[in-house]
DSSP file (Angstrom, degrees, kcal/mol; ACC not computed):
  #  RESIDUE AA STRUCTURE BP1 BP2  ACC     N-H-->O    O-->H-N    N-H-->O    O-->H-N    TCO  KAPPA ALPHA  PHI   PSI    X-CA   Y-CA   Z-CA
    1    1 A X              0   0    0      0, 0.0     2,-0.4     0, 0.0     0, 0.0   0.000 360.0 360.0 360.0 136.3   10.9   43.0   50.7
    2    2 A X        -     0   0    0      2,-0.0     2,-0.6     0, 0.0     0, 0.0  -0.969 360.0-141.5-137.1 114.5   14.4   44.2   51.5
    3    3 A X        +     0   0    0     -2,-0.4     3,-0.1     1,-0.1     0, 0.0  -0.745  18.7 174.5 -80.7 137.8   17.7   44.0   49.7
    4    4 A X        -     0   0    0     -2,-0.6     2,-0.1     1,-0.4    -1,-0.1   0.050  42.0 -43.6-133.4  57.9   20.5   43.4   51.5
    5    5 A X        -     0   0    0      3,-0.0    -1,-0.4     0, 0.0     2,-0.2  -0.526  65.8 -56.4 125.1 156.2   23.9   43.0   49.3
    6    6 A X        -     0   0    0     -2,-0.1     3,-0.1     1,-0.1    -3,-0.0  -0.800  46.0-178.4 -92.7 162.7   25.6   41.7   46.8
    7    7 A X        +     0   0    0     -2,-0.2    41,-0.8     1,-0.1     2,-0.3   0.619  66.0   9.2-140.3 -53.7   25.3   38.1   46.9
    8    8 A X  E     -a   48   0A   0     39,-0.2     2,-0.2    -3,-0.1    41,-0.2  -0.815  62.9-153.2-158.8  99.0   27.0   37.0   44.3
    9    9 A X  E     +a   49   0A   0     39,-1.6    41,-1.9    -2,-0.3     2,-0.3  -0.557  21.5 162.7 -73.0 122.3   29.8   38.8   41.5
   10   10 A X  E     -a   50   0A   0     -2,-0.2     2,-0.4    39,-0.2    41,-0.2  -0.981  26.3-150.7-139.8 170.3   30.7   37.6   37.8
   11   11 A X  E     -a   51   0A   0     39,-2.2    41,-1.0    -2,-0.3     2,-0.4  -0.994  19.5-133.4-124.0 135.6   32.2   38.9   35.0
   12   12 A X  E     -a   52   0A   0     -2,-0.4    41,-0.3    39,-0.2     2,-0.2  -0.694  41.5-172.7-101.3 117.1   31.1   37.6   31.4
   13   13 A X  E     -a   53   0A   0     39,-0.6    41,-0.9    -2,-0.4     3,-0.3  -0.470  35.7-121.0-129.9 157.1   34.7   36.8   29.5
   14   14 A X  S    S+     0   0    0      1,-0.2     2,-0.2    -2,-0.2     3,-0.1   0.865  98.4  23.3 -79.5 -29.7   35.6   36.1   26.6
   15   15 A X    >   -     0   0    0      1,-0.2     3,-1.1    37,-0.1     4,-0.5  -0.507  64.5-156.8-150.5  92.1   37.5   32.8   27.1
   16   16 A X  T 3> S+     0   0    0      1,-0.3     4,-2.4    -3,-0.3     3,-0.4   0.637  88.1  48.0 -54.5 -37.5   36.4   31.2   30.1
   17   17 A X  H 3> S+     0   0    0      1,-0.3     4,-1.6     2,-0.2     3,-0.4   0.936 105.0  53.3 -52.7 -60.0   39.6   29.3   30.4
   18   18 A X  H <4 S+     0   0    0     -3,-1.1    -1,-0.3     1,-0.3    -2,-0.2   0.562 112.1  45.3 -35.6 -42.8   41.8   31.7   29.9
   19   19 A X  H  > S+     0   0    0     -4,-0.5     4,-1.4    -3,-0.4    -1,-0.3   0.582 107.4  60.1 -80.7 -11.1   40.3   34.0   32.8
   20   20 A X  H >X S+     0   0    0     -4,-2.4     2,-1.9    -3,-0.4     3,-1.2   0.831 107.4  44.3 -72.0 -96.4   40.0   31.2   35.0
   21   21 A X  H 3< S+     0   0    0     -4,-1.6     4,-0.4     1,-0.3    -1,-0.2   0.134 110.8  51.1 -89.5   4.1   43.5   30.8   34.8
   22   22 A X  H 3>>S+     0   0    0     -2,-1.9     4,-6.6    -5,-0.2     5,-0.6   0.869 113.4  45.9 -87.5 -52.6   44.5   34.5   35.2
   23   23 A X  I <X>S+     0   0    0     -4,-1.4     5,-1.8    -3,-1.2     4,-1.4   0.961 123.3  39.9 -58.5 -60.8   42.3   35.0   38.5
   24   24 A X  I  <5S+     0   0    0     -4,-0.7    -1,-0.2    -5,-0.2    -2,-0.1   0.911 123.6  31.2 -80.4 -24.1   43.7   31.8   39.7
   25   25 A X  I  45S+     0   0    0     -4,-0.4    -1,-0.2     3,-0.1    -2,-0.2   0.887 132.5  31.9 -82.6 -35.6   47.3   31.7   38.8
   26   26 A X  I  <5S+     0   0    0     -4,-6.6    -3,-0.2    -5,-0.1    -2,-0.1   0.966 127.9  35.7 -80.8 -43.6   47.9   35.5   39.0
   27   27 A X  I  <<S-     0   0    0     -4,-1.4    -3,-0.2    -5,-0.6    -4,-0.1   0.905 101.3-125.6 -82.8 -36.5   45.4   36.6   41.9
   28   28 A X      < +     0   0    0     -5,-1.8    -4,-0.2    -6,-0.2    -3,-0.1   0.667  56.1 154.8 116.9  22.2   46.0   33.4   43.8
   29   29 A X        -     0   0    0     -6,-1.3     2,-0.3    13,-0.0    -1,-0.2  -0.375  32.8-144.2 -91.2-176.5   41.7   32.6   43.8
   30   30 A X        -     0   0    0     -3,-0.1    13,-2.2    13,-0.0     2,-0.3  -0.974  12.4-112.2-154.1 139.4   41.0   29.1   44.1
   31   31 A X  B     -B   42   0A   0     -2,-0.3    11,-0.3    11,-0.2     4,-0.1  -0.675  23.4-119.6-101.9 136.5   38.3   27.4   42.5
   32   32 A X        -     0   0    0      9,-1.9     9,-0.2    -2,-0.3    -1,-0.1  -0.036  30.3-113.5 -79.2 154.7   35.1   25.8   44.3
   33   33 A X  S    S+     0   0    0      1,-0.2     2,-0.4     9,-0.0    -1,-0.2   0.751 101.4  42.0 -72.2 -15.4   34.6   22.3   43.8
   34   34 A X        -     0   0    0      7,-0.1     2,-0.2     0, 0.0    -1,-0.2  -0.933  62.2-177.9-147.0 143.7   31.4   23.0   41.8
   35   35 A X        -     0   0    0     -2,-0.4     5,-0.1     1,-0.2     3,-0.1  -0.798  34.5-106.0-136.3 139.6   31.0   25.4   39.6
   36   36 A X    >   -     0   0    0     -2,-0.2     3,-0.8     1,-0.1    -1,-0.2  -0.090  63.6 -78.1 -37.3 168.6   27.4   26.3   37.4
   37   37 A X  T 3  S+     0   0    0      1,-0.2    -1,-0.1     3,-0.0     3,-0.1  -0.694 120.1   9.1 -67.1 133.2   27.7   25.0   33.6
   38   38 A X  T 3  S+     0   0    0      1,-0.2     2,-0.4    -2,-0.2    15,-0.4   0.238 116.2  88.0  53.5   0.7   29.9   27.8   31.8
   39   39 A X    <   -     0   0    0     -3,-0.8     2,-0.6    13,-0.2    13,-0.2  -0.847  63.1-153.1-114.8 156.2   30.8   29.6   34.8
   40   40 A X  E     - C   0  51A   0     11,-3.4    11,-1.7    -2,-0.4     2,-0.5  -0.996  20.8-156.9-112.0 136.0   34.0   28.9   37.4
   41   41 A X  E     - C   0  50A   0     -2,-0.6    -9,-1.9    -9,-0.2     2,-0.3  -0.980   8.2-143.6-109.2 121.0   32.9   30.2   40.9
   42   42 A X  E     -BC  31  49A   0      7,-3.2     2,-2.0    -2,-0.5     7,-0.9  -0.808  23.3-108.3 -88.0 144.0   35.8   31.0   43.1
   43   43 A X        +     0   0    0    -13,-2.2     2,-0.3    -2,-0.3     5,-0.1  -0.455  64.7 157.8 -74.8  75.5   35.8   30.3   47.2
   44   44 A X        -     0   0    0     -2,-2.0     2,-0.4     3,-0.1   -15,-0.0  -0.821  32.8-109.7 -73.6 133.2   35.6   34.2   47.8
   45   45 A X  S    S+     0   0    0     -2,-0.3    -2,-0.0     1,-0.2     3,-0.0  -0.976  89.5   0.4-116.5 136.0   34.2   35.8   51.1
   46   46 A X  S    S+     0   0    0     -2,-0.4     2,-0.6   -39,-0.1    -1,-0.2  -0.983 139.4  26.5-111.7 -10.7   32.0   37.2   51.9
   47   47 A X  S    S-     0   0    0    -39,-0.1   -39,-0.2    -4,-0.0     2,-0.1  -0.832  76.1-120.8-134.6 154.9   30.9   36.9   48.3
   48   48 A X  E     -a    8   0A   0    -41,-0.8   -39,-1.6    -2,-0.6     2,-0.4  -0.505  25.2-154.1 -85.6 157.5   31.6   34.5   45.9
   49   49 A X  E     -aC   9  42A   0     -7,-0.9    -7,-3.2   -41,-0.2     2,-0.3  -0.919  13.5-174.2-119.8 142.7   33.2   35.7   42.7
   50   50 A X  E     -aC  10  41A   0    -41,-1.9   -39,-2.2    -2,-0.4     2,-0.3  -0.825  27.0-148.8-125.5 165.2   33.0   34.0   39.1
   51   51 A X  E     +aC  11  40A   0    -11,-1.7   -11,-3.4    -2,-0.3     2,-0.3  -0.843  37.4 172.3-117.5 145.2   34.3   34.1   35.5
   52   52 A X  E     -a   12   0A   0    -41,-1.0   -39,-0.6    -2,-0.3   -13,-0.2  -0.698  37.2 -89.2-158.4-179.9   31.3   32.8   32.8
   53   53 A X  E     -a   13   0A   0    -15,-0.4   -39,-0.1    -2,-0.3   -41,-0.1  -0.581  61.7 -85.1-133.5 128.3   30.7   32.6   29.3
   54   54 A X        -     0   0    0    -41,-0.9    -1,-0.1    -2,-0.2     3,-0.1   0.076  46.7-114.0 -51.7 138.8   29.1   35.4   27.9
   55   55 A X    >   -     0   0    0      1,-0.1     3,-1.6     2,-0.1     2,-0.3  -0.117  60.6 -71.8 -48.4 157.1   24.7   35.3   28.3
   56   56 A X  T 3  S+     0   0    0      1,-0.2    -1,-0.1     3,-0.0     3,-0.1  -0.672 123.8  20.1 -75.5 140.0   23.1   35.0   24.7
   57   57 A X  T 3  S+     0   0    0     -2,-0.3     2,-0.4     1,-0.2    -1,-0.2   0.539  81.7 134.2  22.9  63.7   23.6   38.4   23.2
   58   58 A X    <   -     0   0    0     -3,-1.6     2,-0.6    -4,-0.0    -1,-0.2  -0.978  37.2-166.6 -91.0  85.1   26.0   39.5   25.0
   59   59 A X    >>  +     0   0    0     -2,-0.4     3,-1.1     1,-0.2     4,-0.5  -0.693  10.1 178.5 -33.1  64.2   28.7   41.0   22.7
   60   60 A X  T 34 S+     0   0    0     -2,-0.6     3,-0.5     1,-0.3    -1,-0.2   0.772  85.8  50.9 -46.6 -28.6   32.3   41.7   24.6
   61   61 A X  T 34 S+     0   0    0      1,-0.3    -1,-0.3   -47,-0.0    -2,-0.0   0.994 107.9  55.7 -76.0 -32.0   34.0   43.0   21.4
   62   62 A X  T <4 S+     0   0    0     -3,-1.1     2,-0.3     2,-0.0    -1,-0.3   0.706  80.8  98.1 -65.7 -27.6   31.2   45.3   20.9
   63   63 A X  S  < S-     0   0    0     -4,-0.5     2,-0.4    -3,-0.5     4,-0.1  -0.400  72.7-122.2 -60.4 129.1   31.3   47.1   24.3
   64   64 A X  S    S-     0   0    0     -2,-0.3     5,-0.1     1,-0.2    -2,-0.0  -0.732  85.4  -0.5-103.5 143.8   33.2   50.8   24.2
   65   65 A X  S    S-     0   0    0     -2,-0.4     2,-0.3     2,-0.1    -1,-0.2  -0.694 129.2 -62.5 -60.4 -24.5   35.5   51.8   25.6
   66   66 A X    >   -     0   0    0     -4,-0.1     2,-0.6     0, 0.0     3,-0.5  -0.979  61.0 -56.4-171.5 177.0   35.6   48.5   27.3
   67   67 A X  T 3  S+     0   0    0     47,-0.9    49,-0.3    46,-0.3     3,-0.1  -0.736 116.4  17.7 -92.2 132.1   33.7   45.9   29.7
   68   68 A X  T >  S+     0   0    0     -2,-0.6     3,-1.2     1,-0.2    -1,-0.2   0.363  85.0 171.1  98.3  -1.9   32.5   46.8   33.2
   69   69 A X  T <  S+     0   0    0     -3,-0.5    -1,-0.2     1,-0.3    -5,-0.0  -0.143  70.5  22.5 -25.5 115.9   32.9   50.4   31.8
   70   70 A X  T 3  S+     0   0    0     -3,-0.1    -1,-0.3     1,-0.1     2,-0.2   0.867 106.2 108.1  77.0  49.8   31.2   52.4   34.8
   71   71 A X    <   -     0   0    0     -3,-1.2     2,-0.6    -4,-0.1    45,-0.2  -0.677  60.1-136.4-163.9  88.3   31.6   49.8   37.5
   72   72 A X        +     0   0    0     -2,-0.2     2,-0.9     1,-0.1    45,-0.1  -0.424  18.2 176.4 -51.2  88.0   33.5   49.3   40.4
   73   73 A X  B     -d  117   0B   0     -2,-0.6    45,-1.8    43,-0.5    -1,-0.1  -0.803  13.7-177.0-123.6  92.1   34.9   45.9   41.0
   74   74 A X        -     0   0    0     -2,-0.9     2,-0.2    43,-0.2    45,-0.2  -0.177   2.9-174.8 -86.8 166.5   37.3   46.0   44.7
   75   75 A X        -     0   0    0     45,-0.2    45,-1.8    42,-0.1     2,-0.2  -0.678  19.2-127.5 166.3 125.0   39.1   43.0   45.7
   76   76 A X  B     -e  120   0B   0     -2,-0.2     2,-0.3    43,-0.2    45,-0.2  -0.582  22.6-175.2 -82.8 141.0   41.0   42.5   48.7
   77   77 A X        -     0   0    0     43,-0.8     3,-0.4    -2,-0.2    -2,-0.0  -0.981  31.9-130.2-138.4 159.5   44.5   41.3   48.8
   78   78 A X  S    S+     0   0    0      1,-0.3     2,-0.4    -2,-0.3    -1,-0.2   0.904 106.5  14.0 -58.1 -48.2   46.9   40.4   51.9
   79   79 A X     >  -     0   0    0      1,-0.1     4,-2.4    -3,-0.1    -1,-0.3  -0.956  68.8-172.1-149.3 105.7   49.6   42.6   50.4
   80   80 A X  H  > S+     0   0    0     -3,-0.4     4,-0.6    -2,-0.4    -1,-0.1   0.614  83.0  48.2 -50.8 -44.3   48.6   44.8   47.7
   81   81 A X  H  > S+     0   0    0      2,-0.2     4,-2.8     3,-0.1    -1,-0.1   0.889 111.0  55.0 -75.7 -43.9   52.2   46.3   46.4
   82   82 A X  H  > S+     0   0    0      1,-0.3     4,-3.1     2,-0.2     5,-0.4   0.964 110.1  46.0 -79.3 -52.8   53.5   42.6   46.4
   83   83 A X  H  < S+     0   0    0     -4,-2.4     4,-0.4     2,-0.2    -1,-0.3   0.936 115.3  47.7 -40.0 -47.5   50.2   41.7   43.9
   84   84 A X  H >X S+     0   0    0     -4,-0.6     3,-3.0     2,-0.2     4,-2.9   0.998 111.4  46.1 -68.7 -64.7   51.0   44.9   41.8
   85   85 A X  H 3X S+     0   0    0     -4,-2.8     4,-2.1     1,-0.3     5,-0.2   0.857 116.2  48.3 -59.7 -41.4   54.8   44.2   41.4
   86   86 A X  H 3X S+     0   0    0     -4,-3.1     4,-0.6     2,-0.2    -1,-0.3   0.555 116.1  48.1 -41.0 -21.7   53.6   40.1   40.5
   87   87 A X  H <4>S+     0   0    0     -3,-3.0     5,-2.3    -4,-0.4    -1,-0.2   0.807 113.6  47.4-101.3 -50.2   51.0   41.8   38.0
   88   88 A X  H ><5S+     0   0    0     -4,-2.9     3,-1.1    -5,-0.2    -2,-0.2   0.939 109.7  45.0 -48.5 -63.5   53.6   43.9   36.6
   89   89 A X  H 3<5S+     0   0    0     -4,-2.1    -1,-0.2     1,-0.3    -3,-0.1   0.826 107.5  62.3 -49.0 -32.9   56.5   41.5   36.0
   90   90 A X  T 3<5S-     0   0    0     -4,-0.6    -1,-0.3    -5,-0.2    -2,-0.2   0.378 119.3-117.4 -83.5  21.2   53.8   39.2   34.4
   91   91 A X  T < 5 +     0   0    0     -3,-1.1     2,-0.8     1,-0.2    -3,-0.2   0.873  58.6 160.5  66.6  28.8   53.3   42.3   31.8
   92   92 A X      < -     0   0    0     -5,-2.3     2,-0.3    -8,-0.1    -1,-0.2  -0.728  46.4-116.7 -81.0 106.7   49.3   42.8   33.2
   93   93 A X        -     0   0    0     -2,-0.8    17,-1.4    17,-0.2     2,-0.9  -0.147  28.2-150.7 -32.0 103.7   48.4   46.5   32.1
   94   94 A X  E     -F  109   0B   0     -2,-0.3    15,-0.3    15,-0.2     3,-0.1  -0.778  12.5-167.0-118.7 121.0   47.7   48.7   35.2
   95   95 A X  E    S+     0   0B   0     13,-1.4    14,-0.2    -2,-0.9     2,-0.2  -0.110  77.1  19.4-120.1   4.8   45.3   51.4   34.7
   96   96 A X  E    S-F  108   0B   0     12,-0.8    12,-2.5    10,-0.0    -1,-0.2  -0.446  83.2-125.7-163.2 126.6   46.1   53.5   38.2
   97   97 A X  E     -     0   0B   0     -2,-0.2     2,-0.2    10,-0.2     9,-0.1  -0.078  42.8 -79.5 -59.7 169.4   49.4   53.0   40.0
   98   98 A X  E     +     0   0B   0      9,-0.1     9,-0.3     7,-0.1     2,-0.2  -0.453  51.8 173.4 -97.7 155.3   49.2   52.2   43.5
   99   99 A X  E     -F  106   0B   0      7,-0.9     7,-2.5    -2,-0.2     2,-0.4  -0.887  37.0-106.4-142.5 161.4   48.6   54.8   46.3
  100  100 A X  E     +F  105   0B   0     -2,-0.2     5,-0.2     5,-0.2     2,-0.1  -0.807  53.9 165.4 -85.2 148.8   48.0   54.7   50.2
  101  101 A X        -     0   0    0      3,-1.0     3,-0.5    -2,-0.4     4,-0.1  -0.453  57.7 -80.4-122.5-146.3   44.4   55.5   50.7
  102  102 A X  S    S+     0   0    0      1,-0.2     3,-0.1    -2,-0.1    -2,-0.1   0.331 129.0  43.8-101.9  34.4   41.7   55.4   53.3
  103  103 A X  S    S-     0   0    0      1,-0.4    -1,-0.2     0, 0.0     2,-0.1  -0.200 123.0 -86.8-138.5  29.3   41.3   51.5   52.4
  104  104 A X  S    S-     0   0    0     -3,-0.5    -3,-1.0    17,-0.3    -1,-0.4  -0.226  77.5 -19.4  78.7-177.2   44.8   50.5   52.2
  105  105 A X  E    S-F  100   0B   0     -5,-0.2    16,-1.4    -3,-0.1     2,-0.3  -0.649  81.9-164.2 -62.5 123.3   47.9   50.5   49.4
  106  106 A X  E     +FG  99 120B   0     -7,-2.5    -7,-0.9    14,-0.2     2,-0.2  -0.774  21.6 164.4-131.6 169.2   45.3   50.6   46.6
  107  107 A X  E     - G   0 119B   0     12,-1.8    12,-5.9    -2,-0.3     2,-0.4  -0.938  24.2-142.2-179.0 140.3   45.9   49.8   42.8
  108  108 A X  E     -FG  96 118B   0    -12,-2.5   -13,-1.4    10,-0.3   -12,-0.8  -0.967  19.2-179.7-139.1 139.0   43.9   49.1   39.8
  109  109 A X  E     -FG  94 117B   0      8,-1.4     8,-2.4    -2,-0.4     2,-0.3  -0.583  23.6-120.6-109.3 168.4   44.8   46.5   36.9
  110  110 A X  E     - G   0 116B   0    -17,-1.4   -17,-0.2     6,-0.2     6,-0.2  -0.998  26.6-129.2-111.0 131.8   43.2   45.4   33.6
  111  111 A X  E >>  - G   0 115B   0      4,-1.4     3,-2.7    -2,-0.3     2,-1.4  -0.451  35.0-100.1 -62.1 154.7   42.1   41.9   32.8
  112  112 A X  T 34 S+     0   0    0      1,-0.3    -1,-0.1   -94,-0.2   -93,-0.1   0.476 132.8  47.2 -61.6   9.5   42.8   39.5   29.9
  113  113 A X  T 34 S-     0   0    0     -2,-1.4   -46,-0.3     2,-0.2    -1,-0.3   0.402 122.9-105.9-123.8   5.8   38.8   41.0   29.0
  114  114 A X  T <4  +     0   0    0     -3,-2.7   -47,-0.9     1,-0.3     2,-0.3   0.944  68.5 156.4  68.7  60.1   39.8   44.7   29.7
  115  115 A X  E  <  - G   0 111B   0     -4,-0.9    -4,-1.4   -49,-0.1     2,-0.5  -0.881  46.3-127.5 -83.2 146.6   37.8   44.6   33.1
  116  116 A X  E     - G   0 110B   0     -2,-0.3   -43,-0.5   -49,-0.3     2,-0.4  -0.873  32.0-173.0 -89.2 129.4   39.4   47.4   35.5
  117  117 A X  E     -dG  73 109B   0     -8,-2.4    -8,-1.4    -2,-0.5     2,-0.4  -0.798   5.5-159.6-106.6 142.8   40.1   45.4   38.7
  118  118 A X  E     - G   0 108B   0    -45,-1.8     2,-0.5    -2,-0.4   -10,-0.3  -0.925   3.5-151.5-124.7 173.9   41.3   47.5   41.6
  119  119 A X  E     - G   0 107B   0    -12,-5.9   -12,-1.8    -2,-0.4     2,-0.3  -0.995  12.1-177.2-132.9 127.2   43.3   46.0   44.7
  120  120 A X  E      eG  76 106B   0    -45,-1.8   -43,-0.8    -2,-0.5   -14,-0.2  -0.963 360.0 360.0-135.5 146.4   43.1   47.2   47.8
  121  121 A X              0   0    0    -16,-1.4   -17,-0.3    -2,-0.3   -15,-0.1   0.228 360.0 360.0 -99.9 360.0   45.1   45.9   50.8
C-alpha cells in the first residue's frame, strides 16, 4: 500500500458562506457544480480545494494562535503581485509581503478564518 499525494485540500471555516465568497470573489476560484453537503469544492488542479463547515467538535474560536497554525497551504496564481495589490485594496491582512523566490513573486495573506494562505506565481 502506497501513498501517493494529496488528493484532496479543505479548510473547516467558520461561515461557509462567507469563505466561499472570499475564495471565489477575491481569489477568482470557481465553484464545481457539486459540492458534498456543508462543503463548497472548487474546480482546482491538480487537486481540488474546499471550504466546509466545521466536523463535530471542531472548535475554530478555540484554536491559538490561529487555524492551520503549523501548516502550509500554497496556491498558485497567474500573477501574484496583481493578487496581493487586489488583496490589499480589499483591506485582506497580509502576513509576509511579497518577495521573488525560487517559486516565483511569492506572498502570504490571512483569510476571513485567520488561515495563512501563501501565493506564489
Amino acid at each position: 500500500m502506497t501513498v501517493t499525494g494529496p488528493d484532496f485540500i479543505a479548510l473547516q471555516v467558520r461561515d461557509l458562506d462567507r469563505a466561499a465568497d472570499f475564495y471565489e470573489n477575491r481569489l477568482g476560484l470557481r465553484r464545481q457544480a457539486v459540492s458534498p453537503p456543508d462543503a463548497i469544492v472548487f474546480d482546482t488542479a491538480p487537486v481540488p480545494f474546499a471550504v466546509r463547515a466545521p466536523l463535530p467538535g471542531v472548535d475554530l474560536d478555540a484554536v491559538s494562535p490561529r487555524p492551520g497554525t503549523g501548516v502550509a497551504l500554497w496556491l498558485h496564481a497567474s500573477n501574484a503581485q496583481q493578487l496581493h495589490d487586489s488583496l490589499v485594496n480589499a483591506g485582506v491582512p497580509i502576513a509576509m509581503a511579497p518577495f521573488d523566490g525560487p517559486f516565483g513573486r511569492t506572498f502570504t495573506f490571512l483569510d476571513p478564518d485567520g488561515y495563512a494562505v501563501t501565493i506564489h506565481g
